[in-house]
N, CA, C and O atoms as a GROMACS GRO file, in nm:
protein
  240
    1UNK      N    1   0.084  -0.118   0.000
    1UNK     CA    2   0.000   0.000   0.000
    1UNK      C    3   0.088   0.124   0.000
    1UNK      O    4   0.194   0.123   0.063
    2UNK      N    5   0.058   0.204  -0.052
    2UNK     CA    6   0.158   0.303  -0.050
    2UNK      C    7   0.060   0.448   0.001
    2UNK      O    8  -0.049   0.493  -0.035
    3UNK      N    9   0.176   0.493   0.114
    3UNK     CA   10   0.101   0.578   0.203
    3UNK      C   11   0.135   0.673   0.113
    3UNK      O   12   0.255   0.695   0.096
    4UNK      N   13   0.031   0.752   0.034
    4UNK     CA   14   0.032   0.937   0.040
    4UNK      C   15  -0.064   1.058   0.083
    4UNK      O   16  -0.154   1.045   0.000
    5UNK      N   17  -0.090   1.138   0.142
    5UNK     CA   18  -0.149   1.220   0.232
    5UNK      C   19  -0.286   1.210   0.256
    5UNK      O   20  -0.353   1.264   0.344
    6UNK      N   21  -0.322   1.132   0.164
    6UNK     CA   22  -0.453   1.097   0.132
    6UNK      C   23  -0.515   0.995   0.243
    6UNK      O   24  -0.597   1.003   0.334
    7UNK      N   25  -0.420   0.880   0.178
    7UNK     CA   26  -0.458   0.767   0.286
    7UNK      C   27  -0.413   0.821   0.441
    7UNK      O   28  -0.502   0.817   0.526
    8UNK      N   29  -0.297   0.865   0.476
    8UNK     CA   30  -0.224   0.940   0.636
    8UNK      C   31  -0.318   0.962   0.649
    8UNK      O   32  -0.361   0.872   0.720
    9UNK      N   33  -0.436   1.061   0.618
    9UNK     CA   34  -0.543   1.166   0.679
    9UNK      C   35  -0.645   1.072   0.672
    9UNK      O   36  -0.724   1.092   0.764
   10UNK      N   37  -0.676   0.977   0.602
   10UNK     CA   38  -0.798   0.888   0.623
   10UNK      C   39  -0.724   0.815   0.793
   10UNK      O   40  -0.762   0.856   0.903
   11UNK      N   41  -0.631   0.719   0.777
   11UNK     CA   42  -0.605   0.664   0.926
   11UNK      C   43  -0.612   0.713   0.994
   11UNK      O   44  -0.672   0.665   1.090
   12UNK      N   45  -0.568   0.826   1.002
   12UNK     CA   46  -0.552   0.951   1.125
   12UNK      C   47  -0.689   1.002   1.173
   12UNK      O   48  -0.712   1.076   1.269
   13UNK      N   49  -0.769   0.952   1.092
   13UNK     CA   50  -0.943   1.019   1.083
   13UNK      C   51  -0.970   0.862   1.145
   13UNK      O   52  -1.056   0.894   1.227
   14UNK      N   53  -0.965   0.808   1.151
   14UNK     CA   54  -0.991   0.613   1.174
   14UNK      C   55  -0.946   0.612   1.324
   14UNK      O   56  -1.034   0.596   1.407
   15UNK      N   57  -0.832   0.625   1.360
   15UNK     CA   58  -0.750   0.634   1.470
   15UNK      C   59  -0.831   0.739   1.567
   15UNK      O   60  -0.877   0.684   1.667
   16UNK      N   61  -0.852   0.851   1.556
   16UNK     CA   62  -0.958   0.948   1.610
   16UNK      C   63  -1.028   0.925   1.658
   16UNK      O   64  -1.034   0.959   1.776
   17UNK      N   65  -1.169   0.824   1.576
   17UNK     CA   66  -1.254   0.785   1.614
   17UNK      C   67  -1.253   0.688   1.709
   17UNK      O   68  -1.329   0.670   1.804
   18UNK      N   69  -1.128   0.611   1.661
   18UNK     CA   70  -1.152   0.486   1.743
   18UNK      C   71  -1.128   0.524   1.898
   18UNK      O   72  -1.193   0.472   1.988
   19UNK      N   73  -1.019   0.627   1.920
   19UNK     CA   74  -1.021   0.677   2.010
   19UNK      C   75  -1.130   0.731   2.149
   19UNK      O   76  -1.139   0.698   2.267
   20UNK      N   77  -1.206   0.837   2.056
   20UNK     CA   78  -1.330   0.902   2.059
   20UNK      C   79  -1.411   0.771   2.120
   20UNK      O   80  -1.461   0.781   2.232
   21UNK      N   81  -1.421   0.666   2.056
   21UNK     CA   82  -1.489   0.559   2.066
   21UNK      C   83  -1.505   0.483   2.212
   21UNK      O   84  -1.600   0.444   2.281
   22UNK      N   85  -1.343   0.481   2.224
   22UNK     CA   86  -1.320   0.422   2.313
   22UNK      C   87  -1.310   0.537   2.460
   22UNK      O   88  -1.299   0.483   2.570
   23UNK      N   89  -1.313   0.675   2.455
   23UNK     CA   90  -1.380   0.767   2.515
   23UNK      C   91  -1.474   0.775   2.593
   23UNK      O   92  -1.480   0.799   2.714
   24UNK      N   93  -1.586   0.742   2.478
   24UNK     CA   94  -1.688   0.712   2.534
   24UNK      C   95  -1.751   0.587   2.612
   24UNK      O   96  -1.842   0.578   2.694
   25UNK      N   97  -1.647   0.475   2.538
   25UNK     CA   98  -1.671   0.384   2.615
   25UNK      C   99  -1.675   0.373   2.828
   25UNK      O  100  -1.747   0.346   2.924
   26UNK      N  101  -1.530   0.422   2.784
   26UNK     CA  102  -1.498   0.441   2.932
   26UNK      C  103  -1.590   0.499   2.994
   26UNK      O  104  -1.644   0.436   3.085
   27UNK      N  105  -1.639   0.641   2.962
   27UNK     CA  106  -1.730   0.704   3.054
   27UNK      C  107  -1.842   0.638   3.098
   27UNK      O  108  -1.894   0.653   3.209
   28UNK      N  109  -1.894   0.532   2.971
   28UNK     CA  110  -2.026   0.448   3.016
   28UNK      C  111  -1.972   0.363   3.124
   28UNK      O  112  -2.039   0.337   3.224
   29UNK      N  113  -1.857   0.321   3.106
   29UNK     CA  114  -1.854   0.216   3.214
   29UNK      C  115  -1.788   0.306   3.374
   29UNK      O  116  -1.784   0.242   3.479
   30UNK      N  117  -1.760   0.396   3.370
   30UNK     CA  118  -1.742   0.457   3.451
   30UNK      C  119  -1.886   0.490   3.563
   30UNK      O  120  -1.916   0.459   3.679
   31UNK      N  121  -1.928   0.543   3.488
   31UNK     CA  122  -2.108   0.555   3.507
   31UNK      C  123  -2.188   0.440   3.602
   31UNK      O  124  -2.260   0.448   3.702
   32UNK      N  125  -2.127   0.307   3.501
   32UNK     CA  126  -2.204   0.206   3.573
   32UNK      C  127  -2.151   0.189   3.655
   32UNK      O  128  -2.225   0.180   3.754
   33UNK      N  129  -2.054   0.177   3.674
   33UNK     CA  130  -1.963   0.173   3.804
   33UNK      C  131  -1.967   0.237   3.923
   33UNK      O  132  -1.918   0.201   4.030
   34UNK      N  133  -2.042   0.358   3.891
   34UNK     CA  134  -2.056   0.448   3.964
   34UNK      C  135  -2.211   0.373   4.079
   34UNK      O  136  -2.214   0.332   4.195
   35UNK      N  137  -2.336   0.388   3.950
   35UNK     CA  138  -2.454   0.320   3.997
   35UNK      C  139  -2.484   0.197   4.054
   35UNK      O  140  -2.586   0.174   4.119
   36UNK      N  141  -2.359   0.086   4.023
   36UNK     CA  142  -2.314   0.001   4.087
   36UNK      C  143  -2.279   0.028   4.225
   36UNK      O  144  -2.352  -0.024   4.310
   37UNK      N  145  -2.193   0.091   4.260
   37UNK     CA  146  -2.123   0.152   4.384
   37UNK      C  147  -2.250   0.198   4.478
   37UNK      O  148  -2.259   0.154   4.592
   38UNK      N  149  -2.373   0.310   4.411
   38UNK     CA  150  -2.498   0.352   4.458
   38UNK      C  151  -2.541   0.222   4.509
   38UNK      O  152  -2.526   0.185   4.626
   39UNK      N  153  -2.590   0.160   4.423
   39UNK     CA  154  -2.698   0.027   4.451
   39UNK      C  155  -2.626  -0.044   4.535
   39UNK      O  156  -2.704  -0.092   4.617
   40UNK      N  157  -2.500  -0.082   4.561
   40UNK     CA  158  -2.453  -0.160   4.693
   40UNK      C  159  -2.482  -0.079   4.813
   40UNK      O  160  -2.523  -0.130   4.917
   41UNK      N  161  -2.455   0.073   4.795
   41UNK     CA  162  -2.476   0.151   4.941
   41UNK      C  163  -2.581   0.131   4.966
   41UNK      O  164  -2.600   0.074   5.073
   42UNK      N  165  -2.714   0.173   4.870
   42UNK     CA  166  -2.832   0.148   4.944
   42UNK      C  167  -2.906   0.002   5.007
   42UNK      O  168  -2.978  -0.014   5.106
   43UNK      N  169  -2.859  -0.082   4.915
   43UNK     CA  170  -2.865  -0.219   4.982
   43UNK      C  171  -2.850  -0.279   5.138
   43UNK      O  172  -2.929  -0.343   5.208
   44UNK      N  173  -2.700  -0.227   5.164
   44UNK     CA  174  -2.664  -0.222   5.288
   44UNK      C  175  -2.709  -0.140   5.389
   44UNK      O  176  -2.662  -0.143   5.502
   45UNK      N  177  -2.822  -0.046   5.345
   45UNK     CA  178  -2.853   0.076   5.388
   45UNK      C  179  -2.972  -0.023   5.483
   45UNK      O  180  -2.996  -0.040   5.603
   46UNK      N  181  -3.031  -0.078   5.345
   46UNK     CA  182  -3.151  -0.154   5.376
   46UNK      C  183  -3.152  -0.234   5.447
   46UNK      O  184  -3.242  -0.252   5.529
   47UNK      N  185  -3.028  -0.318   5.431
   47UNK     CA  186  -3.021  -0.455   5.487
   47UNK      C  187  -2.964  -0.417   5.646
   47UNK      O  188  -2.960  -0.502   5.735
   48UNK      N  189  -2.919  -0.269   5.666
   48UNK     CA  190  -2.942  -0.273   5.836
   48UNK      C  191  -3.030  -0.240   5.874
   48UNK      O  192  -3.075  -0.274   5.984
   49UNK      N  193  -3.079  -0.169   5.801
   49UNK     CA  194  -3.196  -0.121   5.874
   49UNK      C  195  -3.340  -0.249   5.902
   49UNK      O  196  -3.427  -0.250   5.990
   50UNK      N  197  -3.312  -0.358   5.774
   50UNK     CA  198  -3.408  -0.471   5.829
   50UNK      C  199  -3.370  -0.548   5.947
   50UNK      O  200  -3.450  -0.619   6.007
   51UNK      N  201  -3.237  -0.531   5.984
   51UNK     CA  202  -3.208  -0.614   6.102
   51UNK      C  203  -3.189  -0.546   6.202
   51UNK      O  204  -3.122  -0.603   6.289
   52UNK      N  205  -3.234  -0.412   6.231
   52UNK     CA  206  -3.213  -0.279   6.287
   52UNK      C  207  -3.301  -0.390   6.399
   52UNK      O  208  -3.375  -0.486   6.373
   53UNK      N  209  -3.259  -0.334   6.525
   53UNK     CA  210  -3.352  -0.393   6.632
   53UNK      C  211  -3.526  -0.267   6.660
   53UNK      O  212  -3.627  -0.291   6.726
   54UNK      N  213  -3.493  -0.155   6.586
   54UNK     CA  214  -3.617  -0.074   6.592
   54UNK      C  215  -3.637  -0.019   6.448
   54UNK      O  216  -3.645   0.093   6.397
   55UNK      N  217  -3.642  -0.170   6.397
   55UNK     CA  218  -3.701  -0.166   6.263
   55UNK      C  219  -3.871  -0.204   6.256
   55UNK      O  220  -3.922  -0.313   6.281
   56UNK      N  221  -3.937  -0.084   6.216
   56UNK     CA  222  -4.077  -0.131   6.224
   56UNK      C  223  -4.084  -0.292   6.142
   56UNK      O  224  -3.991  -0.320   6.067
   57UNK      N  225  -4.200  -0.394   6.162
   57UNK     CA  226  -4.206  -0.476   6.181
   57UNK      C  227  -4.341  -0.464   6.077
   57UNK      O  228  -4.415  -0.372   6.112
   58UNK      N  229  -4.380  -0.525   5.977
   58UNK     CA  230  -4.498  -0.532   5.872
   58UNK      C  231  -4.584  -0.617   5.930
   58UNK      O  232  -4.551  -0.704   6.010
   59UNK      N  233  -4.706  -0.593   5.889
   59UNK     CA  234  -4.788  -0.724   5.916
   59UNK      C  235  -4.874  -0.712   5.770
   59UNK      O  236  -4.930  -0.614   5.721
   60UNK      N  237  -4.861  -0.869   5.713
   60UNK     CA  238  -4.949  -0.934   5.613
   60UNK      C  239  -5.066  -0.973   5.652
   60UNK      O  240  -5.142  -1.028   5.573
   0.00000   0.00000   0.00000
């Protein structure tokens, strides 16, 4: 293949994106990671408070 400015600026436009791409990737998984992190706190939030000794008590 023979590189002349043509093709350079197409890869370089390829390379960018993929970049960009992978950009965005991260942030999504950053994100979930994040809401992940949420949803364990509140879990544990819950789960003392059900074993809380002045945890109201339901009736079915």
């Amino acid at each position: 293949m023979e590189w002349n400015s043509s093709s350079i600026l197409f890869h370089r436009i390829v390379i960018m994106l993929k970049i960009e791409t992978i950009e965005e990737l991260e942030s999504k998984v950053v994100k979930a990671l994040e809401l992940i992190q949420d949803l364990r706190t509140e879990n544990a939030r819950l789960e003392r408070r059900k074993t809380s000794p002045f945890a109201r008590k339901t009736t079915k």
